[in-house]
C-alpha positions in Angstrom: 0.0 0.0 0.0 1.4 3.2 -0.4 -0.3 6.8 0.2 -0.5 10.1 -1.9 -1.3 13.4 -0.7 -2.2 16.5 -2.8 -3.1 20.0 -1.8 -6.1 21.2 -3.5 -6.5 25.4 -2.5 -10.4 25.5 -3.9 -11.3 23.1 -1.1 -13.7 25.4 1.0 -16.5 22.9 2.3 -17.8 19.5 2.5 -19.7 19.6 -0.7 -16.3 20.1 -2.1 -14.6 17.2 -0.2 -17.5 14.7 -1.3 -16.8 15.5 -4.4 -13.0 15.1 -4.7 -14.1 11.9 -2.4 -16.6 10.3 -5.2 -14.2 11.0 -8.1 -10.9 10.1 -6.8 -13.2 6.7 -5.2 -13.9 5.7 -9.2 -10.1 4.6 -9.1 -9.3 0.5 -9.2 -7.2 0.1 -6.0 -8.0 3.2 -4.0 -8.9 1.9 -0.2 -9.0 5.4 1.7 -9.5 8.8 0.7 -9.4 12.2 3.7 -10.1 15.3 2.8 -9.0 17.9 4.9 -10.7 21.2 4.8 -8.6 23.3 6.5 -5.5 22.3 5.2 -6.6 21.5 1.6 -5.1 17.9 1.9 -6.3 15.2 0.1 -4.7 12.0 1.0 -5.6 8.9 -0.7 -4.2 5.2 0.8 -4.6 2.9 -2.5 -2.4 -0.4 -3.6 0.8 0.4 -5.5 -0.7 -0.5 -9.0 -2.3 3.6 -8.7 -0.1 6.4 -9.7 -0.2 10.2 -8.1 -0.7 11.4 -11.4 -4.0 9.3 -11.8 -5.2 10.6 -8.6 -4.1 13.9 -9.7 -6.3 13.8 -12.3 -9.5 12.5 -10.8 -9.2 15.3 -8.2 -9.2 17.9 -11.5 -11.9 15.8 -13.1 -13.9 16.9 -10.2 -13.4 20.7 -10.9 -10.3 21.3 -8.6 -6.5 22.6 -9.1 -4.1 20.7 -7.4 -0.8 21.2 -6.1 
């Protein structure tokens, strides 16, 4: 298992967190996703067969920068 964490500045409620939550979830091998609100984290525990770049991308999918 390894972990990725992003930063994601447009985070500002939970709406925004379920959202990041339901399209970073669509990943095969994601097992945990947190969503920190106050900090803009978004740390995702999934098997080693997901790249940060994939989650990267689902978190923009969702309508949000990442850094």
């Amino acid at each position: 298992m390894k972990t990725t964490t992003l930063t994601a500045p447009e985070i500002v409620c939970q709406g925004c967190a379920s959202a990041i939550k339901k399209s970073v979830g669509t990943l095969m091998g994601m097992r945990e996703i947190q969503v920190d609100i106050d900090t803009k984290h978004i740390t995702g525990t999934n098997e080693d067969a997901v790249q940060p770049d994939q989650v990267k991308a689902a978190v923009e999918k969702a309508g949000f920068t990442t850094q």
